[in-house]
C-alpha positions as CSV (number, residue, x, y, z in Angstrom):
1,X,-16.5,67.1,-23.7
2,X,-15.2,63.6,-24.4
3,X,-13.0,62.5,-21.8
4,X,-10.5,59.6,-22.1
5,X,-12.6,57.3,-19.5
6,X,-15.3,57.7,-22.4
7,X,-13.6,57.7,-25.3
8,X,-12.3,54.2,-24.4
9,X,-15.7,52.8,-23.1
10,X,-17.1,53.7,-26.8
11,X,-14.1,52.1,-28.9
12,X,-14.2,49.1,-26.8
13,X,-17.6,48.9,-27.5
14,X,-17.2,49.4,-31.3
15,X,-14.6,46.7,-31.1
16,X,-16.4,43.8,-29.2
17,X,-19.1,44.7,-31.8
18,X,-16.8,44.2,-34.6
19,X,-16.0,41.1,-33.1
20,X,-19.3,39.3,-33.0
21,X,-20.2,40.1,-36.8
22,X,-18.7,36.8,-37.7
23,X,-16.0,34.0,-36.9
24,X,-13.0,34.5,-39.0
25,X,-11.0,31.4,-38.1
26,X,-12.0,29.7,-40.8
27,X,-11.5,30.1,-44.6
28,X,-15.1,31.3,-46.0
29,X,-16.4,29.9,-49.5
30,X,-18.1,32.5,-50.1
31,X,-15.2,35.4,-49.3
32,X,-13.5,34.1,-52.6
33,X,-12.7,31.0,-54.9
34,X,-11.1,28.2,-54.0
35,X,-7.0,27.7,-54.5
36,X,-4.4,25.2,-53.9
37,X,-0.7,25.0,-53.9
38,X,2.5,23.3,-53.0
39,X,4.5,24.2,-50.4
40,X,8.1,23.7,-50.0
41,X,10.8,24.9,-47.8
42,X,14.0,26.5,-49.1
43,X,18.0,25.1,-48.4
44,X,19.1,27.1,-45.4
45,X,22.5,28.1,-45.4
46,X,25.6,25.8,-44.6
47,X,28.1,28.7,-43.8
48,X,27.4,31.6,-42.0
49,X,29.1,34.2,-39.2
50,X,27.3,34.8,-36.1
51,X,26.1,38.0,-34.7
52,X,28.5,37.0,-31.7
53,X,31.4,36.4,-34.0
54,X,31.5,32.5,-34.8
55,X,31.9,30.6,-37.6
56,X,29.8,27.8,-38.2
57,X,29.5,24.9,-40.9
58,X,26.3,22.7,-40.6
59,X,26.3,19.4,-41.4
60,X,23.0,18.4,-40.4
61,X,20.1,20.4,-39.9
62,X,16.3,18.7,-39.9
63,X,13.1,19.7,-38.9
64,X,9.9,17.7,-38.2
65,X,7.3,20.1,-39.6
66,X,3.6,20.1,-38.4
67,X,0.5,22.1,-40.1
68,X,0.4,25.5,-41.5
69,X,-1.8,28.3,-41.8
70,X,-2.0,31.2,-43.3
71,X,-4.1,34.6,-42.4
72,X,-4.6,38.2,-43.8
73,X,-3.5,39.8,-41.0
74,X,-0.6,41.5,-40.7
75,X,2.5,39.8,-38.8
76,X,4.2,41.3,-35.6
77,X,7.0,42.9,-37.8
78,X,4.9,45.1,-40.0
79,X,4.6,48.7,-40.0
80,X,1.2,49.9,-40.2
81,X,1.0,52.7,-43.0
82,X,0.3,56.4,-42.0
83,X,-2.9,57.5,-42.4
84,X,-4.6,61.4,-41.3
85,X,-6.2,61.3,-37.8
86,X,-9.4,62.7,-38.7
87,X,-11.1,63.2,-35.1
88,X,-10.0,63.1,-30.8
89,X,-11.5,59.4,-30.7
90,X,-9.3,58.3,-33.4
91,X,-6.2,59.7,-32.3
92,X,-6.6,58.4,-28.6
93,X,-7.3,55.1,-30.7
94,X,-4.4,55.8,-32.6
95,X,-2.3,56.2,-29.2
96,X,-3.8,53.4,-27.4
97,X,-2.9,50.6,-30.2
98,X,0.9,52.2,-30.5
99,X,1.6,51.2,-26.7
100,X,0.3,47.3,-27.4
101,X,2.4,44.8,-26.1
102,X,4.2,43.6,-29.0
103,X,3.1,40.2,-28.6
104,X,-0.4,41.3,-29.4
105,X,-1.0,40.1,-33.2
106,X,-4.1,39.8,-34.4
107,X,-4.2,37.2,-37.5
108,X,-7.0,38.2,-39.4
109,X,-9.0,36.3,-42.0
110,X,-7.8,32.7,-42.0
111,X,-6.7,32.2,-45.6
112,X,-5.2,28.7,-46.4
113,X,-3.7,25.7,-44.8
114,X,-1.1,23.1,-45.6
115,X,-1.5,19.9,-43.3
116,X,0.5,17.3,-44.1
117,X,3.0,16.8,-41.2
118,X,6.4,15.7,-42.4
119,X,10.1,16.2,-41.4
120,X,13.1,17.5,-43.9
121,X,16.5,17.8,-44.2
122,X,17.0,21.8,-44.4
123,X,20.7,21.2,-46.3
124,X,18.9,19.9,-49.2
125,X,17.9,21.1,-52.4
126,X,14.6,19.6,-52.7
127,X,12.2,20.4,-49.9
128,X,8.8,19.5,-50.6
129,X,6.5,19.6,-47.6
130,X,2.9,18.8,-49.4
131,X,-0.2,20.7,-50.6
132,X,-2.5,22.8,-49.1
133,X,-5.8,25.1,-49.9
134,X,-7.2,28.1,-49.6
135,X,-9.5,30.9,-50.9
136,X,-8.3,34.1,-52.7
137,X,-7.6,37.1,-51.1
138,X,-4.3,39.0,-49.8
139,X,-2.2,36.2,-47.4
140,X,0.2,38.6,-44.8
141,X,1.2,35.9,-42.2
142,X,1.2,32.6,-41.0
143,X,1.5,30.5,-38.3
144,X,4.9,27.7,-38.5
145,X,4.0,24.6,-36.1
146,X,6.5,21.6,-35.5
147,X,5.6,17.9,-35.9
148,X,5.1,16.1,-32.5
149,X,6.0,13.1,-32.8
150,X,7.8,13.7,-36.1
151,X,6.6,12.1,-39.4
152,X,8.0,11.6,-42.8
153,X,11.6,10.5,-44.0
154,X,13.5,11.8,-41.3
155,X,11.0,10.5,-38.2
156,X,13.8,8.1,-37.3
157,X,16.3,10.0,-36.9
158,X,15.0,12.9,-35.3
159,X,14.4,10.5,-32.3
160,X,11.6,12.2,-30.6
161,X,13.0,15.8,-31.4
162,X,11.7,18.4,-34.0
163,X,15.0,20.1,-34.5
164,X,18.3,18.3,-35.0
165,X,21.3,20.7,-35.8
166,X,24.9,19.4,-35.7
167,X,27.8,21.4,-36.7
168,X,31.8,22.9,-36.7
169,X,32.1,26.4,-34.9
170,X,34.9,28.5,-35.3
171,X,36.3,32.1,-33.6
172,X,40.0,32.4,-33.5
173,X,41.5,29.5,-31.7
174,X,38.3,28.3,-30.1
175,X,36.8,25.5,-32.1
176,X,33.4,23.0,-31.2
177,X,31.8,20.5,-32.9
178,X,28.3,20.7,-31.5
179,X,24.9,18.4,-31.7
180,X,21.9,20.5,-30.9
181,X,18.6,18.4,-30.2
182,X,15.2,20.5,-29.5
183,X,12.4,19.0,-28.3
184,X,8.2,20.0,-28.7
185,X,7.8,21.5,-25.2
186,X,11.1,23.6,-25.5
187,X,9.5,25.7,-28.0
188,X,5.8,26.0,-27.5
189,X,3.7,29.3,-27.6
190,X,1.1,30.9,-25.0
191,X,-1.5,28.2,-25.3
192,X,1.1,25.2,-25.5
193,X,1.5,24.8,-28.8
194,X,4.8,23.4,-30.8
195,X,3.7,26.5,-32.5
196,X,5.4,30.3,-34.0
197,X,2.9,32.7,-35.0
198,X,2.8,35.9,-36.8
199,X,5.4,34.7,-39.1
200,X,6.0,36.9,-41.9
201,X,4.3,36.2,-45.2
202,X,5.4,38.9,-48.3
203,X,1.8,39.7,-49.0
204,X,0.2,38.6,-51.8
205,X,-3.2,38.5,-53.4
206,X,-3.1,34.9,-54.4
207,X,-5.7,34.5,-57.1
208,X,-4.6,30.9,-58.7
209,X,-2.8,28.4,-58.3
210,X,1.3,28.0,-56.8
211,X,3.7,27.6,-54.3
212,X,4.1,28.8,-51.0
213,X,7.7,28.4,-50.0
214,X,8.8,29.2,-46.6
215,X,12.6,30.2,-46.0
216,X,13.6,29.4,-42.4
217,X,16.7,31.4,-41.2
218,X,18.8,28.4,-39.1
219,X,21.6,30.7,-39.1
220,X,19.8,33.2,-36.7
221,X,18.4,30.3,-34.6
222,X,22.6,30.2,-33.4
223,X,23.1,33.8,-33.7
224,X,23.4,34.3,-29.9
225,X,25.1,30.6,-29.0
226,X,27.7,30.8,-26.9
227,X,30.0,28.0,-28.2
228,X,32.7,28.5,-25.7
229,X,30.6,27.2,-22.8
230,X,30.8,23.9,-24.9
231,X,33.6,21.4,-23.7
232,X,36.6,20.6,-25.8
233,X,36.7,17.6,-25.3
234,X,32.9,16.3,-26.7
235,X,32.8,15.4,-30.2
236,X,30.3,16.4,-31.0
237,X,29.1,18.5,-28.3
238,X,25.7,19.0,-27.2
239,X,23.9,21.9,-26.7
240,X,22.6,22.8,-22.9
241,X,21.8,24.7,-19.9
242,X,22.7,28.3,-21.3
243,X,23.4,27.0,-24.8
244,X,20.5,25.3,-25.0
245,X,17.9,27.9,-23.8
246,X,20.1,30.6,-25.7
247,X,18.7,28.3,-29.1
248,X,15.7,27.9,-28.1
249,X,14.7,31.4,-27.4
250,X,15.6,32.4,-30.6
251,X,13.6,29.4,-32.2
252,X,10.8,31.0,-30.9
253,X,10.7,34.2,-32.6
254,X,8.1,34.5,-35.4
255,X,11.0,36.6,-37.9
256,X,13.1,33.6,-38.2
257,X,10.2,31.8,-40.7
258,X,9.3,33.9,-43.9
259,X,6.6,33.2,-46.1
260,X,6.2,33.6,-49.7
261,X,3.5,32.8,-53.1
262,X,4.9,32.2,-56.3
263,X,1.9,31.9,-58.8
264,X,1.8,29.1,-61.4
């Protein structure tokens, strides 16, 4: 009989033998033809109501923008779909990948990369942020890095930050104007990166030419701010202590950048 002890030596041997067929953090030639594309970032918006019931105008939102990749895995936020269990070591498989710590994404196939570091002004229309390449094949994720130290138009006045946010707040009588300035280390991953991965791409099976524009929600990044721990007096105030971290942890999560190909 196949116990559990077993069961799980064999699929961790399957697995680590998976694993040696072949280095996939690379895009492959030979896995599909060569693309390119544009990438671009969307306007975020100027007005919105956070989820802890303020009102908030930005006035000035950059962002110093590093590389980007793009993989065929799927992100953090995806739902696997159902499929039959067709035998005990699958469904104990099944079981065992279920209870993974959530933080446990696995991208894939490297499919593309833009490269060009840069910094943009998320209030405006025009976001260009340069080209990349690839190979063909379904894109699912990405991974969003920050520029450190920033490049491009805005390098200057980012100052040695890759997020500037400033900005009215509003709930009843309460009312802040607030400066929030992030820098690198505040928003690096496990291995110390200025980096967010598993970040949401709406798959596609790119097979020419495009864009690739990625819509980052700033509104969420202030969901949780608690703008009445701001003084009055400050104009503008700046973000920190609880404010600060209360941004910060909510610049970290992989949702807040979405991905998506528009063929030419």
């Amino acid at each position: 009989m196949l116990t559990r002890r077993t069961a799980l030596a064999l699929v961790s041997s399957l697995f680590v033998s998976l694993l040696g067929c072949g280095d996939a953090s690379t895009p492959d030639a030979t896995t599909g033809k060569r693309v390119t594309f544009t990438m671009t970032v969307a306007p975020v918006k100027k007005t919105f109501t956070t989820k802890v019931g303020w009102d908030v105008t930005l006035t000035k939102a950059m962002v110093a923008t590093g590389a980007f990749y793009f993989f065929d895995g799927d992100t953090l936020f995806a739902s696997a779909p159902w499929r039959p269990v067709l035998s005990p070591l699958q469904l104990l498989w099944r079981v065992e990948t279920a209870h993974a710590h959530p933080g446990h994404y696995v991208p894939g196939n490297a499919k593309g990369e833009m490269l060009t570091a840069t910094s943009v002004d998320l209030l405006a229309a025009d976001g260009r942020l340069g080209d990349g390449q690839g190979v063909s094949g379904p894109f699912r994720s990405a991974t969003f890095t920050f520029g450190s130290p920033a490049a491009g138009p805005l390098a200057g006045e980012l100052a040695g930050n890759v997020i500037v946010l400033e900005g009215t707040a509003k709930k009843g009588a309460e009312a802040r104007t607030f400066r929030a300035e992030v820098k690198a280390d505040e928003v690096v991953d496990a291995k110390g990166r200025p980096a967010i991965e598993g970040c949401p791409f709406t798959e596609s099976d790119v097979q020419s030419e495009g864009n690739v524009v990625v819509t980052i929600d700033a509104d969420a990044w202030l969901d949780q701010v608690e703008f009445e721990l701001l003084p009055k007096d400050a104009t503008p105030a700046k973000l920190v202590d609880v404010t600060q971290s209360q941004l910060t942890r909510s610049i970290r999560g992989g949702d807040r950048y979405r991905f998506a190909f528009t063929p030419k």
